[in-house]
TORRO-871559 format. One record per residue: residue number from 1; z, x, y of N, C-alpha, C in turn. Coordinates in Angstrom, 1 decimal, padded with zeros to 4 digits. Each point is the difference from the previous one (the first is absolute). Example, Ala and Ser with C-alpha at 12.3 -4.5 7.8 and 13.67 -1.06 7.14 Angstrom:
1, 007.8, 013.2, -005.7, 000.0, -000.9, 001.2, 000.0, 000.9, 001.2
2, -000.7, -000.4, 001.1, 000.0, 000.9, 001.1, 000.8, -000.8, 001.1
This chain:
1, -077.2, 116.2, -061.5, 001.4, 000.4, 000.2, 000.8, -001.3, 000.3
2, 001.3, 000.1, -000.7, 000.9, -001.4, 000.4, 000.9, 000.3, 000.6
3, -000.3, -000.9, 001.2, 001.3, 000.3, 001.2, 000.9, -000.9, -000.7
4, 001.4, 000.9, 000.2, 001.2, -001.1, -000.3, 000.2, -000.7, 001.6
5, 000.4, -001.0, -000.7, 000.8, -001.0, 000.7, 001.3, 000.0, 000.7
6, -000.5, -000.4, 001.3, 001.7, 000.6, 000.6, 001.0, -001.6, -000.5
7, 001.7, 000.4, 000.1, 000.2, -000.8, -000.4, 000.4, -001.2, 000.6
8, 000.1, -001.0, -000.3, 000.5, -001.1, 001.1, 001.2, -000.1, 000.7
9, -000.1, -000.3, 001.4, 001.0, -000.2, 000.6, 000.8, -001.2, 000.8
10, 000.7, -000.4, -000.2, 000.5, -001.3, 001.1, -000.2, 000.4, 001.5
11, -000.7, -001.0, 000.5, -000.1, 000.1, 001.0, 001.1, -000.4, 001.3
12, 000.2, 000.7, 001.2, 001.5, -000.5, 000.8, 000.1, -001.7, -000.1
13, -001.2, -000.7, 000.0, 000.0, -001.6, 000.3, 000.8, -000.5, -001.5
14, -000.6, 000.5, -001.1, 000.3, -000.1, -001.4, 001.2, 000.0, -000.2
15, 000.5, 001.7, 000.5, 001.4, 000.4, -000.2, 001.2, -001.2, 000.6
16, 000.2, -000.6, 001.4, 000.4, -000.6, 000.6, -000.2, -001.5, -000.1
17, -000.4, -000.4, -000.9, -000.3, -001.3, -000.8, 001.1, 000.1, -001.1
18, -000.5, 001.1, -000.8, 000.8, -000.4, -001.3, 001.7, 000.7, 000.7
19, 000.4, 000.6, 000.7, 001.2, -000.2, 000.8, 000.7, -001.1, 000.4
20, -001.0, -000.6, 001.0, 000.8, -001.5, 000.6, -000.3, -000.7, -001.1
21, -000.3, -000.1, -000.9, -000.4, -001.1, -001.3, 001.9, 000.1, -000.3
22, 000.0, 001.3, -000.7, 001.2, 000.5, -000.7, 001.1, -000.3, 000.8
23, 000.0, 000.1, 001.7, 001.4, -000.7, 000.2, -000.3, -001.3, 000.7
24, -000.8, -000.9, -000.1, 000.0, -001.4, 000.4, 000.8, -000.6, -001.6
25, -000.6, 000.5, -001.0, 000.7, -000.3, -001.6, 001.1, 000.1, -000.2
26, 000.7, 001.1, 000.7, 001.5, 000.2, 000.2, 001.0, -000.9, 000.9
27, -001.0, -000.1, 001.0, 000.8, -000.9, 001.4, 000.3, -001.5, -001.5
28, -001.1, -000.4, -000.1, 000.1, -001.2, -000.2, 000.8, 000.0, -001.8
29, 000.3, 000.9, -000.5, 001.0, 000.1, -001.1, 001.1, 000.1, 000.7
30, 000.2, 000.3, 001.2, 001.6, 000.2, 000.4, 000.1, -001.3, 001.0
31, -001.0, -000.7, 000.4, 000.7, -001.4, 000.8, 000.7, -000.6, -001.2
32, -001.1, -000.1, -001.5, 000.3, -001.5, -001.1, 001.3, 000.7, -000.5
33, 000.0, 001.2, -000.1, 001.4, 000.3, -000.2, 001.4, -000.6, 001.2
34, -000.4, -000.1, 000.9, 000.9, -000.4, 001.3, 000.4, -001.5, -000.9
35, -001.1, -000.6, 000.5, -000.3, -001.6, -000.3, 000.8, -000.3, -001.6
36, -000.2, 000.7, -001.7, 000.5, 000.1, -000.8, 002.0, 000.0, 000.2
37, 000.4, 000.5, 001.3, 001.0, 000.2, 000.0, 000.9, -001.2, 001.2
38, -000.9, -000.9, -000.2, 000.5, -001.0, 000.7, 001.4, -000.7, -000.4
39, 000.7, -001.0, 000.0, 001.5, -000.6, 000.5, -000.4, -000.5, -001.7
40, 000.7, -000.3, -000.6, 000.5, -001.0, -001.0, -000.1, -001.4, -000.2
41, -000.7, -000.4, -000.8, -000.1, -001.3, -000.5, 001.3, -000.5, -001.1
42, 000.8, -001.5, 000.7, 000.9, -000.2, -000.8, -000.4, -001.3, 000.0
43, 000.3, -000.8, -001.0, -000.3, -001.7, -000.6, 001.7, -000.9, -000.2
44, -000.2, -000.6, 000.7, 000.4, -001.5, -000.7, -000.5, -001.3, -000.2
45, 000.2, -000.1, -001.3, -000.5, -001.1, -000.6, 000.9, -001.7, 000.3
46, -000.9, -000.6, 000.8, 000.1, -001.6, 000.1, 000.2, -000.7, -001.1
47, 001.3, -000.3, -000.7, -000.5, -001.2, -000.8, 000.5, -001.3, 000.0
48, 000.7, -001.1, -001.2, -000.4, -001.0, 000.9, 001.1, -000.5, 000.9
49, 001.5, 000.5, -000.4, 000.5, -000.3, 001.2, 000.8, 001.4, 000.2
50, -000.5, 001.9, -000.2, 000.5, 000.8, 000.6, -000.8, 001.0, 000.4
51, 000.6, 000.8, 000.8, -000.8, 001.1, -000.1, 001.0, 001.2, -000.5
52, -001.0, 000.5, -000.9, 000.4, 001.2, -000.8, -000.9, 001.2, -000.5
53, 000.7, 000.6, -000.4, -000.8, 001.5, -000.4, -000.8, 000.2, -001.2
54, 000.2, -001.2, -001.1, -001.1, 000.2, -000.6, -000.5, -001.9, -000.2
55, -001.0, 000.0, -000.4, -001.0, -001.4, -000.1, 001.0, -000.8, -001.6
56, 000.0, -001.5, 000.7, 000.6, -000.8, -001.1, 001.4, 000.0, 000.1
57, 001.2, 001.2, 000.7, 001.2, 000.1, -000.5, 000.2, -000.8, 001.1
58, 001.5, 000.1, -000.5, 001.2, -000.9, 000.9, 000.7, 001.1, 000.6
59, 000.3, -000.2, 001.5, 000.8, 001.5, 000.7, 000.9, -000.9, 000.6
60, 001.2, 000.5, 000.6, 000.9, -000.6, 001.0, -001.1, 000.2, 001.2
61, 000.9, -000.9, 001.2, -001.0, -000.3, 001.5, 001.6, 000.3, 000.5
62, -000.3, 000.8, 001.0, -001.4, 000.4, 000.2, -000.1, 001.6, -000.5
63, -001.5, -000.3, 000.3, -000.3, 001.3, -000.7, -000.3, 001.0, 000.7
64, 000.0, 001.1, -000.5, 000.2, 001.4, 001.2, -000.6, 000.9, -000.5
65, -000.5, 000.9, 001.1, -000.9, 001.2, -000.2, 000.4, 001.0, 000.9
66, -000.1, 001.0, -000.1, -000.3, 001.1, 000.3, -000.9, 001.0, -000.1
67, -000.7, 000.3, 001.4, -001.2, 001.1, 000.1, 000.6, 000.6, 001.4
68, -001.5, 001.1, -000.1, 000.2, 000.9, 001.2, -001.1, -000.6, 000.9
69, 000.7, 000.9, 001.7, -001.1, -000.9, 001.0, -001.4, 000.7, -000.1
70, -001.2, -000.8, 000.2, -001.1, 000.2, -000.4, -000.5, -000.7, -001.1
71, 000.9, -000.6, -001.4, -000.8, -000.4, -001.2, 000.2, -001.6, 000.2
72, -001.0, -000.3, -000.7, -000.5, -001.3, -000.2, 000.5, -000.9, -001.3
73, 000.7, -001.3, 000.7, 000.6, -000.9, -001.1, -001.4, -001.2, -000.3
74, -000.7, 000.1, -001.4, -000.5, -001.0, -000.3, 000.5, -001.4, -000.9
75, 000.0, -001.1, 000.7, 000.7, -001.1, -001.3, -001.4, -000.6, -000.8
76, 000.2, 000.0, -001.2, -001.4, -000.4, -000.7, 000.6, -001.1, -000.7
77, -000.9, -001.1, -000.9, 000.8, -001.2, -000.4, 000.3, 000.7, -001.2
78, 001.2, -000.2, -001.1, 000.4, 000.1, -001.2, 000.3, -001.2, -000.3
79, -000.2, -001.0, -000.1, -000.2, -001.3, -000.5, -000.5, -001.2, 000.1
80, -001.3, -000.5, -000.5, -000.8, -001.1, 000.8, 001.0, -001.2, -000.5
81, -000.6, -000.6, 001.2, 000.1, -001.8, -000.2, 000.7, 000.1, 001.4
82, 000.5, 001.1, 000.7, 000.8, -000.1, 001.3, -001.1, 000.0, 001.3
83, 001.1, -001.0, 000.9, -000.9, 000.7, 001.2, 001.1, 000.4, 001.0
84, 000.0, 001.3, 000.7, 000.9, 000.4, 000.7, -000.4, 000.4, 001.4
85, 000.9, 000.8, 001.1, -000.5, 000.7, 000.6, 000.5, 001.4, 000.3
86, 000.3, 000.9, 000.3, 000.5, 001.1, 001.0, 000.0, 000.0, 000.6
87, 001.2, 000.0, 001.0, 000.5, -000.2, 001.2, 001.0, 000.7, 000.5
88, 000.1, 001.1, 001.2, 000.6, 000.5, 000.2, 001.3, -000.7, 001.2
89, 000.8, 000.0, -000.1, 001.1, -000.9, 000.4, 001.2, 000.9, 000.7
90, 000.8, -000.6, 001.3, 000.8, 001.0, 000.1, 001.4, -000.2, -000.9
91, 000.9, 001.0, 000.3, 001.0, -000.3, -001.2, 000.9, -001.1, -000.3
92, 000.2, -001.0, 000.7, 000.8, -000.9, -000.2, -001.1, -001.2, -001.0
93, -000.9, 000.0, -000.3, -001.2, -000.7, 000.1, -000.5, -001.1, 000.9
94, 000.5, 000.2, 000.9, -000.4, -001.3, 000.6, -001.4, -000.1, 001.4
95, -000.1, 001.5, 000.1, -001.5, 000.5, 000.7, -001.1, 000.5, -001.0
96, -000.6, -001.0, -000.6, -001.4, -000.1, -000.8, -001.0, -000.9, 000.6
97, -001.2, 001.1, -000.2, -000.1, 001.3, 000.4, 000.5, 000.6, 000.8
98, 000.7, 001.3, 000.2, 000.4, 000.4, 001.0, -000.9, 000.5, 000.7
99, 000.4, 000.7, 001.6, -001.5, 000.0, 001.1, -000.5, 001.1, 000.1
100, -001.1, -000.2, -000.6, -000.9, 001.4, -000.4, -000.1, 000.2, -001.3
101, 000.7, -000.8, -001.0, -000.1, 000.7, -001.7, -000.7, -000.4, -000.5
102, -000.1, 000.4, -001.2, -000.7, -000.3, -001.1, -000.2, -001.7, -000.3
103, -001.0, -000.3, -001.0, -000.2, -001.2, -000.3, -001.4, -000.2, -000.9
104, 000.4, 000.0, -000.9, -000.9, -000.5, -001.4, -000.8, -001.2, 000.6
105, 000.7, -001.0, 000.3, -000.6, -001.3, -000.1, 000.1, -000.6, -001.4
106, -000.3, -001.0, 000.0, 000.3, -001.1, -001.3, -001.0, 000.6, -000.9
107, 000.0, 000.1, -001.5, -000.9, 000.6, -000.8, 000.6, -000.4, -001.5
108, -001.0, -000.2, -000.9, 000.0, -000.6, -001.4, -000.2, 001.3, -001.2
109, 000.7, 000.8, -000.5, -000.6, 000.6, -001.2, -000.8, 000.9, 001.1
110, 000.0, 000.5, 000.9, -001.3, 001.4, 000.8, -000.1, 001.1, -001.5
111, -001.2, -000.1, -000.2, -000.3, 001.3, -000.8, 000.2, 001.1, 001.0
112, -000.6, -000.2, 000.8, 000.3, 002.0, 001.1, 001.0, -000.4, 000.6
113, 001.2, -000.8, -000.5, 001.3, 000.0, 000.6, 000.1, -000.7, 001.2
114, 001.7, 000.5, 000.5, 000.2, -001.2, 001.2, -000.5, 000.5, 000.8
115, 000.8, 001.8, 000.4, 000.2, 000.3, 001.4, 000.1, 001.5, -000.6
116, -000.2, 000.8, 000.7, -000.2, 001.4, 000.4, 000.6, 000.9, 001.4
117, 001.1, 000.1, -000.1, 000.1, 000.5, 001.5, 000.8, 001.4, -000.4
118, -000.5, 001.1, 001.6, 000.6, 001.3, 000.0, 001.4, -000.2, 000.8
119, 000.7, 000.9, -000.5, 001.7, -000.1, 001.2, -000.3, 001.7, 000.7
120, -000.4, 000.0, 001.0, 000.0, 001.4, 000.4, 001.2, 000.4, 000.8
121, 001.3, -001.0, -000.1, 000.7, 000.0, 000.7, 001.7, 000.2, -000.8
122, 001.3, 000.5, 000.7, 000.7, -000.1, -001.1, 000.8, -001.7, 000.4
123, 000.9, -000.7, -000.8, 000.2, -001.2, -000.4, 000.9, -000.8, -000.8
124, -000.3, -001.0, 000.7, 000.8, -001.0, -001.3, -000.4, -001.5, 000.6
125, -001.1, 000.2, -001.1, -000.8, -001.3, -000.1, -000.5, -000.8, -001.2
126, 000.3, -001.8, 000.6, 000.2, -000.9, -001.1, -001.1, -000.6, 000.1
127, -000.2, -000.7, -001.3, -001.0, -000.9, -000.3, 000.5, -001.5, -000.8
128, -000.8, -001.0, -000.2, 000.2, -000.8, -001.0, -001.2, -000.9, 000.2
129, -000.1, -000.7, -001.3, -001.0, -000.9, 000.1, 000.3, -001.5, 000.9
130, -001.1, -000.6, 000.3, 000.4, -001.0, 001.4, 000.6, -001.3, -001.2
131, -001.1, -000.2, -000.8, 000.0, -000.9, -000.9, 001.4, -000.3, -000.5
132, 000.8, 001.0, -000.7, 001.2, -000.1, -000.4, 001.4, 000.3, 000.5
133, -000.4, 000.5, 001.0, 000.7, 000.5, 001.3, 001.3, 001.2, -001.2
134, 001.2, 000.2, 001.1, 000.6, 000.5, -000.3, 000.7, 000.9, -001.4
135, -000.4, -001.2, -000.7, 000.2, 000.2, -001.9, -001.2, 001.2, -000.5
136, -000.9, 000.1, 000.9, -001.0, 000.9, -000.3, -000.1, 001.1, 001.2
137, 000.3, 001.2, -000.1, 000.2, 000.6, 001.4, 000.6, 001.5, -000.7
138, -000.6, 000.9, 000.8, -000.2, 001.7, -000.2, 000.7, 000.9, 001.3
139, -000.1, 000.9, -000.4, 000.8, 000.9, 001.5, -000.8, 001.6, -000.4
140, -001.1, 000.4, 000.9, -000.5, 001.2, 000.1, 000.8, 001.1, 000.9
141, 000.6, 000.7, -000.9, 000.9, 001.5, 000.9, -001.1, 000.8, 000.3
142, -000.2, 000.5, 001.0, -000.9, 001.2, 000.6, 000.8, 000.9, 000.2
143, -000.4, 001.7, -000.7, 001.3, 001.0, 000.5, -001.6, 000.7, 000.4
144, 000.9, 000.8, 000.7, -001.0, 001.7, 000.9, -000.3, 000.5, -001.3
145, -000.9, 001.2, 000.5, -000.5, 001.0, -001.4, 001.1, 001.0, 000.1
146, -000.1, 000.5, -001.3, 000.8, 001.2, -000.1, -000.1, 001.1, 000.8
147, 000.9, 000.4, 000.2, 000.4, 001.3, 001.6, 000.8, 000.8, -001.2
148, -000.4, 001.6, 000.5, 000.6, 001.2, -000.8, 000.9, 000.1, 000.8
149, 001.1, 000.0, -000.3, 001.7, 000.6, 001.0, 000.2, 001.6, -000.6
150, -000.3, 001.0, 001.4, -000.1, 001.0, -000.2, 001.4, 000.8, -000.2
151, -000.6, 000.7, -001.2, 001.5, 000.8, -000.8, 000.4, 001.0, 000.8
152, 001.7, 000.0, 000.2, 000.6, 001.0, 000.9, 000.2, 001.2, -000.3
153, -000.5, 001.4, 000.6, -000.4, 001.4, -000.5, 001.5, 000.5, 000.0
154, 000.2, 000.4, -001.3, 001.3, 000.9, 000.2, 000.1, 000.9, 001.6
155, 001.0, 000.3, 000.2, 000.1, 001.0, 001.1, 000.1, -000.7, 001.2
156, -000.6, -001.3, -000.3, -000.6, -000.3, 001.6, 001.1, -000.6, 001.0
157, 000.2, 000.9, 001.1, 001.1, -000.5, 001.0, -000.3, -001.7, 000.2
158, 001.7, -000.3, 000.1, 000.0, -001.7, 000.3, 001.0, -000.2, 001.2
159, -000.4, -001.1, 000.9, 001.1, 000.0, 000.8, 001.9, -000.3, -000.4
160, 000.6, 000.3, 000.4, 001.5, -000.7, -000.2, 000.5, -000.4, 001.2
161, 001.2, -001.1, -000.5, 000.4, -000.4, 001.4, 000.6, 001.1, 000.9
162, -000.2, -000.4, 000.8, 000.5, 000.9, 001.5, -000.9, 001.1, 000.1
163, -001.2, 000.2, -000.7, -000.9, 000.7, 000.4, -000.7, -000.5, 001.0
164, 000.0, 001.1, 001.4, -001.3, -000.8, 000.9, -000.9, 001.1, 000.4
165, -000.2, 001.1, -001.1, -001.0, 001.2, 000.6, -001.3, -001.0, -000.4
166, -001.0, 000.0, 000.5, -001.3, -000.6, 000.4, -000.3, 000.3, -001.4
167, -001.2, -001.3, -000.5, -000.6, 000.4, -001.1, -001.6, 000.1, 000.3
168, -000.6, 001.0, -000.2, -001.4, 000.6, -000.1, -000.8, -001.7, -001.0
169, -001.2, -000.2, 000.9, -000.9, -000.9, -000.1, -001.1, 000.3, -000.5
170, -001.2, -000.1, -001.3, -000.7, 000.7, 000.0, -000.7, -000.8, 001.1
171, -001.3, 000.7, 000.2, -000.9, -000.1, 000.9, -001.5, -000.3, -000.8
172, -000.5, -001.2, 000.9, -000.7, -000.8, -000.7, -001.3, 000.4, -000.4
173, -001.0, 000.3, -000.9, -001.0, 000.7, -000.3, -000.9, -001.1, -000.3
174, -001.6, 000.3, 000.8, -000.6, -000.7, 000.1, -000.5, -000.1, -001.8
175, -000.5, -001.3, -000.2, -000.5, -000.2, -001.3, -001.4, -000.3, 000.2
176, -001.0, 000.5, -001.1, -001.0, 000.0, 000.2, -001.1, -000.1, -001.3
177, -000.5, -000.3, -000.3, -000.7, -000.3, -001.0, -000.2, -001.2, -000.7
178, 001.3, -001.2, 000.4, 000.3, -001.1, -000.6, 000.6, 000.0, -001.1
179, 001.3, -001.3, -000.2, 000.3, 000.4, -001.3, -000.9, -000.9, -001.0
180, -000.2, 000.1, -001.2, -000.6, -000.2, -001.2, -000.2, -001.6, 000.1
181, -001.2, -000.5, 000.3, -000.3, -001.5, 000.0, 000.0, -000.3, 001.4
182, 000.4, 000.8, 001.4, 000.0, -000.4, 001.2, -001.0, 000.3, 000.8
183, -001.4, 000.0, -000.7, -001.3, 000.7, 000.9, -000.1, 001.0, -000.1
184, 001.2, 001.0, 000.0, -000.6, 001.5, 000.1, -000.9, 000.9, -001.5
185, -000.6, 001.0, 000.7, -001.2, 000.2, -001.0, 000.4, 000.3, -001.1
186, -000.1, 000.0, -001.5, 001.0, 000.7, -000.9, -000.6, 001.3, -000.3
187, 001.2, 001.3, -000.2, -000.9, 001.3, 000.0, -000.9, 000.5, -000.9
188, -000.2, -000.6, -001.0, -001.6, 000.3, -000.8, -000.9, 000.1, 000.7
189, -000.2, -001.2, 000.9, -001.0, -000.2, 000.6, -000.5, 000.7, 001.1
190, 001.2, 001.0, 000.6, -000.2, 000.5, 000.9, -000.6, 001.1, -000.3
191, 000.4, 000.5, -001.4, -000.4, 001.2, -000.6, -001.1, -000.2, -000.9
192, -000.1, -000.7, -000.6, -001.8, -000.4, -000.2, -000.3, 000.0, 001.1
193, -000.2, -000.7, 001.5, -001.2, -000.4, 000.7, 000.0, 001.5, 000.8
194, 001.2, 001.5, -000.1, -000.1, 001.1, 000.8, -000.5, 000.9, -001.4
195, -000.7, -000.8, -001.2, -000.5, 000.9, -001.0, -001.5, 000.0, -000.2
196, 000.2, -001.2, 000.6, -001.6, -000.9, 000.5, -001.0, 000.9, 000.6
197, 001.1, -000.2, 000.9, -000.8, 000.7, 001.8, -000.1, 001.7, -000.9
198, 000.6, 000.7, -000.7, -000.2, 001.0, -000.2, -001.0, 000.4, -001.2
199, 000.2, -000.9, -000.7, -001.4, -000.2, -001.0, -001.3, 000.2, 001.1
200, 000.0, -001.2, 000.8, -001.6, -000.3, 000.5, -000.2, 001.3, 000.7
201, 000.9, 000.2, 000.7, -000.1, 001.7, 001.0, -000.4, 001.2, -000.9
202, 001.0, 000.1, -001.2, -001.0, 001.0, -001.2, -001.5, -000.5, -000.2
203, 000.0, -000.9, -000.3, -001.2, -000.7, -000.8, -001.3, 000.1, 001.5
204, 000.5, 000.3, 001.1, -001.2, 000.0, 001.0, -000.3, 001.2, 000.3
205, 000.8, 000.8, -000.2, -000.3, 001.8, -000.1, -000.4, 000.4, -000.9
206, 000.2, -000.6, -000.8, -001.0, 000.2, -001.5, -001.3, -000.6, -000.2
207, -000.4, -001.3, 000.5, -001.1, 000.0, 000.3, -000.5, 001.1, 001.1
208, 000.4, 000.1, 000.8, -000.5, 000.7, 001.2, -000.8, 000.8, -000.5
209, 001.4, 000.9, -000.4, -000.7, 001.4, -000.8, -000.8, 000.7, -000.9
210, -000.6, -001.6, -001.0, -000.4, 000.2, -001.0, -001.8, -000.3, 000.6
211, 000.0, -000.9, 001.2, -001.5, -000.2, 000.6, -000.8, 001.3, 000.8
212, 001.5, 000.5, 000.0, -001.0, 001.4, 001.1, -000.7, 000.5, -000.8
C-alpha cells in the first residue's frame, strides 16, 4: 500500500526569515533612494585666466552662479598649462582667504579638479584665483529651496481695516510619523513588518495544527 505524502510546509522559523528578508530589501531600496536624491552637482571650469561655464571659453569676470542651498559647486580644470587656485574671498576682494572659507591651494592642471565644496547655506559668495588675483574672480548666489505659497480658497473670510473681531487660530496638531527623509518609518514598512507578524502567527497555527 502507498501512503501519500503529506505536503510540505514552511515552518514559523522559515516563514519569518523569508519576511524580515523581504523588508530589510525594502528598507535598504528606500534609504539609496533617499541618498539618489541628494543636492545637485554644478561645475565651473578653471581656465587659464577665467573661470567659466564651459572648458577652453572666454567668459566675462566675474563669473556667476546660481544654485540652491544644499548643492555643491565643483571647479574642475578646462585648460592645462595653468596653475590656479580657488579662493573664497570677501566681496571687496581684499579678505583672501576669507575666515573659515574655502581654499584650493595652489594646483597645476588637477585631473580630479581644484575644489569641491557644499553651500548648505543661503548667500552671496566670492571667489578668485590668488595667482591672478582680481582679473580672475566668481560670485556664488545661494537662494533657499523652493516653498509652495498656499493658494487662497474662494469664500474664505479676510480681515479689513477697522475690523477687530478676533481671528480664530488653528490649534497645533501633533505630527507624527516624520516627514519623508526625516527618520520617521515610511508606511510600507509598517505594513509589511504588521503583515509579517501576521504571516508568522498564521503560519504557527498552521503548523500547530497540522502536528496534532
Amino acid at each position: 500500500m502507498i501512503r501519500s505524502r503529506k505536503p510540505t510546509t514552511l515552518t514559523p522559523i522559515t516563514t519569518a526569515i523569508f519576511v524580515l528578508a523581504a523588508i530589510a530589501a525594502l528598507a535598504v531600496l528606500s534609504i539609496g533612494g533617499g541618498e539618489a536624491e541628494a543636492g545637485i552637482t554644478h561645475t565651473v571650469f578653471v581656465n587659464n585666466d577665467r573661470f567659466c561655464d564651459s572648458a577652453g571659453s572666454d567668459c566675462s569676470q566675474p563669473h556667476s552662479i546660481q544654485i540652491s542651498a544644499g548643492n555643491t559647486v565643483q571647479w574642475l580644470d578646462g585648460q592645462s598649462g595653468g596653475t590656479h587656485t580657488v579662493t573664497q574671498c570677501t566681496g571687496d576682494g581684499t579678505g583672501c582667504p576669507a575666515g573659515g572659507g574655502f581654499d584650493s591651494g595652489v594646483k597645476s592642471d588637477p585631473k580630479a579638479g581644484y575644489l569641491a565644496h557644499v553651500f548648505p547655506d543661503e548667500g552671496t559668495f566670492f571667489f578668485r584665483c590668488q595667482i591672478h588675483g582680481n582679473s580672475m574672480r566668481g560670485i556664488v548666489m545661494v537662494i533657499g529651496p523652493a516653498t509652495d505659497t498656499p493658494t487662497p480658497v474662494p469664500g474664505t473670510p479676510t480681515d479689513s481695516p477697522g475690523d477687530d473681531s478676533p481671528t480664530a487660530t488653528p490649534a497645533d496638531v501633533p505630527k507624527t510619523g516624520g516627514e519623508p527623509g526625516s527618520g520617521g518609518l515610511p508606511l510600507i514598512l509598517v505594513v509589511l513588518a504588521l503583515g509579517g507578524a501576521l504571516a508568522v502567527a498564521g503560519s504557527s497555527a498552521l503548523y500547530a495544527a497540522r502536528r496534532r
